[in-house]
N, C-alpha and C positions, 0 to 999 in steps of 0.2 A: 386364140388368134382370131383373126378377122370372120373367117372359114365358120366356126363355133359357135363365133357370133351370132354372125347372120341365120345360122338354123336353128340356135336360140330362139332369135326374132320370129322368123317364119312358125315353128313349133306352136309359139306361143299367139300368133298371131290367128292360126289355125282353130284352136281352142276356143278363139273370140267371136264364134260366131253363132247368132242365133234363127232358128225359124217358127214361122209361127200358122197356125190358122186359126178360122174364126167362122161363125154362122149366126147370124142372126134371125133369119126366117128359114123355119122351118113348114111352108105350104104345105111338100109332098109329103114329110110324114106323120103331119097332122099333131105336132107340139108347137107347142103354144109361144108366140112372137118373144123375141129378145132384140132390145133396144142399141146395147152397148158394148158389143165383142169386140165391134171394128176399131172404137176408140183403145178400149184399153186394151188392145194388142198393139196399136200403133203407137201409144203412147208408153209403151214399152220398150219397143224397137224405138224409139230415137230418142229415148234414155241413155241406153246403150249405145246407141251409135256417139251420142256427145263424148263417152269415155274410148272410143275405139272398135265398139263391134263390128263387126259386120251383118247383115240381116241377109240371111241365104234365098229367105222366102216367104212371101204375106200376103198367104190364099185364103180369100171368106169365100160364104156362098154356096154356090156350086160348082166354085175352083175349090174348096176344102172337102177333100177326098178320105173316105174309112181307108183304102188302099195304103195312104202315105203312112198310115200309122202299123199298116197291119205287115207281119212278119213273110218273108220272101218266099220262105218255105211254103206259107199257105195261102201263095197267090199274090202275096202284096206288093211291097213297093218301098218300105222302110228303110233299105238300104240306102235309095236314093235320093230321102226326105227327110223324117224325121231322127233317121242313123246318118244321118251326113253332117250334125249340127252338136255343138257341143250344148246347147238350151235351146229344147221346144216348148212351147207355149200352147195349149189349145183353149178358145175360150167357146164354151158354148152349153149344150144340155148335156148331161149326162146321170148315168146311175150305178148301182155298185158295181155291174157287170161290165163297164167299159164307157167311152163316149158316144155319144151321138151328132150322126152327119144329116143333111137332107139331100144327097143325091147318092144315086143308085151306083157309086164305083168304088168298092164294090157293091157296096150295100150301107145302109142306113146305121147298124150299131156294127161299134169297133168292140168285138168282147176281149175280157184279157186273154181269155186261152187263144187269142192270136197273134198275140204281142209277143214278142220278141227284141226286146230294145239295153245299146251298148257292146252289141258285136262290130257296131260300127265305131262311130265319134261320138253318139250319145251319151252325156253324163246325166242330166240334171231332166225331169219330164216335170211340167205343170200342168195340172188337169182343172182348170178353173173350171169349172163344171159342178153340180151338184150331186152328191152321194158316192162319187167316184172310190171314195178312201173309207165309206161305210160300214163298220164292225156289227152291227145290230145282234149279226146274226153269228158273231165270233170266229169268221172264216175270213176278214179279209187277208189276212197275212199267207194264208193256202190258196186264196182266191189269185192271188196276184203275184206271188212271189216267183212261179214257173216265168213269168215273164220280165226278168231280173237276168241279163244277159253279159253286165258287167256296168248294166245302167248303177248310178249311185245311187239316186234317190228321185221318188215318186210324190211330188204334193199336190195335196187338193182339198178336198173337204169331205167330214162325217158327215154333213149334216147338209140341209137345200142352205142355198147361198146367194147371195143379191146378185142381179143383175149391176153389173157398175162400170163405169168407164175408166176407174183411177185405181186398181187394186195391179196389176201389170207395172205402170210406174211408180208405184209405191215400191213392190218389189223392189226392182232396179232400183231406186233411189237407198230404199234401205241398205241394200248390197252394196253398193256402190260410196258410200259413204256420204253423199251429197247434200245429206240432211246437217246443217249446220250444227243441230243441239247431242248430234253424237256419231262415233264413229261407225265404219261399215262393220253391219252386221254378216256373219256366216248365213249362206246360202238360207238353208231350216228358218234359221229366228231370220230374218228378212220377212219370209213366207209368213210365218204365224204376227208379224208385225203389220205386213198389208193388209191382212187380213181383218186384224182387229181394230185399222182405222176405217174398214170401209163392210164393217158386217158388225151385228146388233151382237149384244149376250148370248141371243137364246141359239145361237150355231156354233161350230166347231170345225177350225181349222184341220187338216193333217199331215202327215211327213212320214210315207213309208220309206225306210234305209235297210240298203246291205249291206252287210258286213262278213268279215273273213279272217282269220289271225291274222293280225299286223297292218290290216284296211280295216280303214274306222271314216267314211265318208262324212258324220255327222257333222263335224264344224270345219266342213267344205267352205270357201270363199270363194267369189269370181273369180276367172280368171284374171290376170291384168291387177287384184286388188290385194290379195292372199293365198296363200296355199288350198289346195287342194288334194284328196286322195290318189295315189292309183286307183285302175279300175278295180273291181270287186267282181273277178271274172268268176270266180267259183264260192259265192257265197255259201256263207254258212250259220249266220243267225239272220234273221231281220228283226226289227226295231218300229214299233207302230207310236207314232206321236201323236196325240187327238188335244188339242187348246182349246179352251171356251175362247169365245171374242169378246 
């Protein structure tokens, strides 16, 4: 009926929304200048908005806060930021232990033992950043996986990663199907496809996933485009993807 309909619509409309931040100077913590977060976040975001999204939120700076990423329990703010968004985006420095901010709220690195993310609306987390997804040292899967809270999947990159303006719309383009010479790709292969137009050979994409009997996140599609998982509230394997570019 009508009734169904419409919470249908709403439901799905809910889902459709994304947030993002970004940091380009880093001054106060003394890492080294980045040219183009602000582009390729925003160029992101009205990707998306052409098919329907909504963009909840798109804080650089020292409007992009460790707090929005970090878990309620220890002090943060996740809830009302980055758990309020079915796709976050972050673009900026980072390393295997988490992201990096440059203002003091709460502090300068987001590590994962404080992450907590998908007890809210969080599915999908992008850590354009470098080393985020890092195996070197064969822990990231124990490194990260406590903070897997019904979130689906985690991507980012093994390895350091260009600065770029176009790797955010690439995404979304690839998702989304936009790209005339082939259909929308699932969430994952989107990621490892921006990746490899806007990063050399010698680095490496990634796509940490959880999984649980009968949730299989992996060939997740946008919303709005394809199907997607239930959450994956009580994992029970994860799944480490590492691509050459």
């Amino acid at each position: 009926d009508n009734v169904c309909q419409v919470d249908l619509w709403l439901e799905e409309r809910e889902v459709r929304t994304v947030g993002v931040e970004w940091v380009n100077s880093y001054l106060r913590s003394g890492l080294s200048y980045l040219q183009h977060n602000e582009s390729n976040v925003t160029r992101l975001v009205d990707e998306l908005a052409r098919i329907g999204w909504s963009t909840a939120f798109n804080w650089g700076e020292e409007s992009a806060w460790e707090r929005d990423f970090k878990d309620v329990a220890r002090g943060g703010a996740d809830n009302q930021v980055v758990d309020s968004v079915a796709l976050a985006y972050f673009s900026g420095h980072g390393n295997r232990d988490g992201l990096l901010f440059d203002t003091q709220r709460d502090d300068y690195h987001l590590r994962h033992d404080e992450a907590a993310w998908g007890d809210g609306g969080l599915n999908w987390l992008v850590a354009d950043a470098c080393l985020v997804l890092n195996n070197d040292d064969g822990q990231c899967i124990q490194r990260w996986a406590p903070a897997f809270r019904g979130l689906h999947m985690l991507l980012g990159f093994d390895t350091v990663c260009y600065d770029t303006p176009s790797r955010g719309e690439n995404l979304a383009r690839y998702a989304d199907g936009s790209y005339w010479w082939q259909g929308a790709l699932p969430i994952k292969e989107a990621w490892f496809q921006a990746a490899a137009v806007t990063e050399s050979s010698a680095s490496y994409s990634a796509a940490l996933i959880a999984t649980q009997p009968n949730i299989d996140p992996s060939g997740d599609y946008l919303p709005g485009i394809g199907s997607y998982s239930p959450d994956p509230v009580a994992p029970t394997q994860f799944f480490l993807w590492r691509v050459q570019n």
